[in-house]
LUMBA-190758 format. One line per 3 residues: number of its first residue (from 0); their letters; for each residue z, x negated, y of C-alpha. Coordinates in Angstrom, 3 decimals. Example, Ala and Ser with C-alpha at 12.3 -4.5 7.8 and 13.67 -1.06 7.14 Angstrom:
# LUMBA-190758
0 = AS = 7.800:-12.300:-4.500  7.140:-13.670:-1.060
//
This chain:
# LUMBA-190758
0 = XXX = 20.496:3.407:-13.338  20.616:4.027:-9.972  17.463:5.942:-8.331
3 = XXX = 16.202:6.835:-4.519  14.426:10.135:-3.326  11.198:9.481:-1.260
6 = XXX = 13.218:10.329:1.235  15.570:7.934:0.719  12.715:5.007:-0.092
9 = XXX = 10.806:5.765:3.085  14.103:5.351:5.556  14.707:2.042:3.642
12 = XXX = 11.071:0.694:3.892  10.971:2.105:7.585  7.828:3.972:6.142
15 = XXX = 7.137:7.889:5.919  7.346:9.755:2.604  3.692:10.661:3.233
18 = XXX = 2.384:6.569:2.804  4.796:6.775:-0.727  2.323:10.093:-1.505
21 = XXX = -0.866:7.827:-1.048  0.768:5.012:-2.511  1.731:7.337:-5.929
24 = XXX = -1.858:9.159:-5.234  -3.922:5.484:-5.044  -1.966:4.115:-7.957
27 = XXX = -0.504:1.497:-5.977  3.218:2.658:-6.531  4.352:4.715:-8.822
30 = XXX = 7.667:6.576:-9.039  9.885:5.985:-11.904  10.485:9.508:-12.960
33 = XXX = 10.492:12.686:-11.645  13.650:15.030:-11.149  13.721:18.610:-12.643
36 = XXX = 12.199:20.026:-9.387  9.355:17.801:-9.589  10.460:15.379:-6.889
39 = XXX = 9.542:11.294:-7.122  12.523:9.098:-8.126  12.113:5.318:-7.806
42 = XXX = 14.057:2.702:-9.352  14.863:-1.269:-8.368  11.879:-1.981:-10.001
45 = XXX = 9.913:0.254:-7.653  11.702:-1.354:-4.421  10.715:-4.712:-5.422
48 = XXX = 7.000:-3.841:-5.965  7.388:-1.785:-2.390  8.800:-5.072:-0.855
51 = XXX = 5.958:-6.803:-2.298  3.175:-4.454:-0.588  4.297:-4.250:2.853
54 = XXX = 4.721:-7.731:2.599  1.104:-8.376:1.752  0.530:-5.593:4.213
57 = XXX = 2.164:-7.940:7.175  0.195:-10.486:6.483  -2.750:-8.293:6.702
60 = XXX = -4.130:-7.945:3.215  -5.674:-4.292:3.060  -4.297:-2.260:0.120
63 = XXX = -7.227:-2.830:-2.129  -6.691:-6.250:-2.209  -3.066:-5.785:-2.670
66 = XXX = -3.342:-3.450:-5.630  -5.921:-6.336:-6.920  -3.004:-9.258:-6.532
69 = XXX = -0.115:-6.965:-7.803  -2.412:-5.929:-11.246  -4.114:-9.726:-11.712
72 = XXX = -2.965:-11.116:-14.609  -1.732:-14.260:-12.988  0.886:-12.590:-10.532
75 = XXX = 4.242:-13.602:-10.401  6.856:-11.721:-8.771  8.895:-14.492:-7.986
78 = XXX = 5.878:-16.769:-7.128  4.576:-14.506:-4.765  8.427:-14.606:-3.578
81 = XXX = 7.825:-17.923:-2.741  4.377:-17.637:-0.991  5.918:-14.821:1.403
84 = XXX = 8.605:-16.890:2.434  6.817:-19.452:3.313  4.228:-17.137:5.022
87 = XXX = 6.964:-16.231:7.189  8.777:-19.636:7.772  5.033:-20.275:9.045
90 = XXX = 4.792:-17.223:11.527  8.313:-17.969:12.581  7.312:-21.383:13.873
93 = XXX = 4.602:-19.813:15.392  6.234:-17.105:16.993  8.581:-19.948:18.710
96 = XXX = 5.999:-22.247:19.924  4.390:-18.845:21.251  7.823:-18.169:22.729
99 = XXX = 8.098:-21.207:24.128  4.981:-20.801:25.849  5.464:-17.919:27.325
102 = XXX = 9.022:-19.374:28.798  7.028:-22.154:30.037  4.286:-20.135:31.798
105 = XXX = 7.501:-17.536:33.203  8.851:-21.255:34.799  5.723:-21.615:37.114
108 = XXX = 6.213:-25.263:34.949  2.501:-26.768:35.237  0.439:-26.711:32.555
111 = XXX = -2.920:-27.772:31.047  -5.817:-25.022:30.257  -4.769:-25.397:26.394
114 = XXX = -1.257:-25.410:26.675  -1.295:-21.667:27.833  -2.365:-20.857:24.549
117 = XXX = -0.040:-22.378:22.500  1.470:-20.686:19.382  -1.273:-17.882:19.640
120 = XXX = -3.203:-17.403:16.377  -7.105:-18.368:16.733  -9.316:-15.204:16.018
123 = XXX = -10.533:-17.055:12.958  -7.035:-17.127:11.227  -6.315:-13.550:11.699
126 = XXX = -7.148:-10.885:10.087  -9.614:-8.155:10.648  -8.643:-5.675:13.049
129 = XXX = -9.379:-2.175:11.724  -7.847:1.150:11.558  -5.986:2.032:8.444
132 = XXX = -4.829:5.241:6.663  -3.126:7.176:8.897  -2.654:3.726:11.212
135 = XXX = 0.471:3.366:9.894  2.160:0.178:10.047  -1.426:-1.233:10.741
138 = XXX = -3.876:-2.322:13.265  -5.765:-0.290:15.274  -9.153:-1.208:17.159
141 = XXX = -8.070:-1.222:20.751  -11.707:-0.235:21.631  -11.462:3.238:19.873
144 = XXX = -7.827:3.590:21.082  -9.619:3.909:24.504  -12.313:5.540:23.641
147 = XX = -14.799:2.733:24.116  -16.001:2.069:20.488
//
């Protein structure tokens, strides 16, 4: 069976081996084995669960509530699959129409007050902006970014 260092994991995931050390640490993902010098091996298994969490973590689901989904009872691997894809078929269509606003605004085209706004996602389907662990891969409160919290 093939296996991948932390190293290794963390270039693939575009994450640093540091979030795969809280991740082990928080019990959210756990290596596979360990090597005779003590170092974290993970398995295909162990992608696929990683997949699944920064997944949830793009759509903005904070890593309590991820651990909560990925240990219910009721989750399915393939379901959830499923509900990501069409997550992102969703944000895609968004993104365009957002897009396609933005070309339309860069035109000098006329538009109506709302039509400026199209494709942007209201404050009350978004999720809460806060700072995570070490901010990585997260949101961050512009406010405190600027010292104005």
């Amino acid at each position: 069976m093939r296996t991948y260092s932390v190293t290794q994991l963390a270039a693939f995931a575009g994450i640093t081996p540091r979030t795969l050390h809280h991740y082990d640490e928080i019990g959210l993902l756990s290596p596979r084995a360990r090597n005779g010098s003590g170092s974290r091996l993970y398995g295909v298994e162990e992608l696929r669960r990683l997949q699944q969490i920064l997944l949830y973590r793009e759509r903005g689901l904070a890593l309590k509530e991820i651990a909560e989904r990925l240990e219910s009872p009721q989750y399915d691997p393939e379901t959830a699959l499923h509900e990501h894809r069409e997550w992102l078929v969703q944000e895609i269509e968004r993104l365009q129409l957002m897009l396609a606003t933005v070309e339309r605004t860069m035109s000098g085209e006329g538009m109506l007050g709302r039509e400026y706004f199209a494709g942007f996602a209201s404050e009350t389907s978004l999720p809460p902006v806060t700072k995570r662990q070490g901010n990585e891969g997260g949101y961050m409160n512009l406010a405190s970014q600027r010292g104005n919290s």
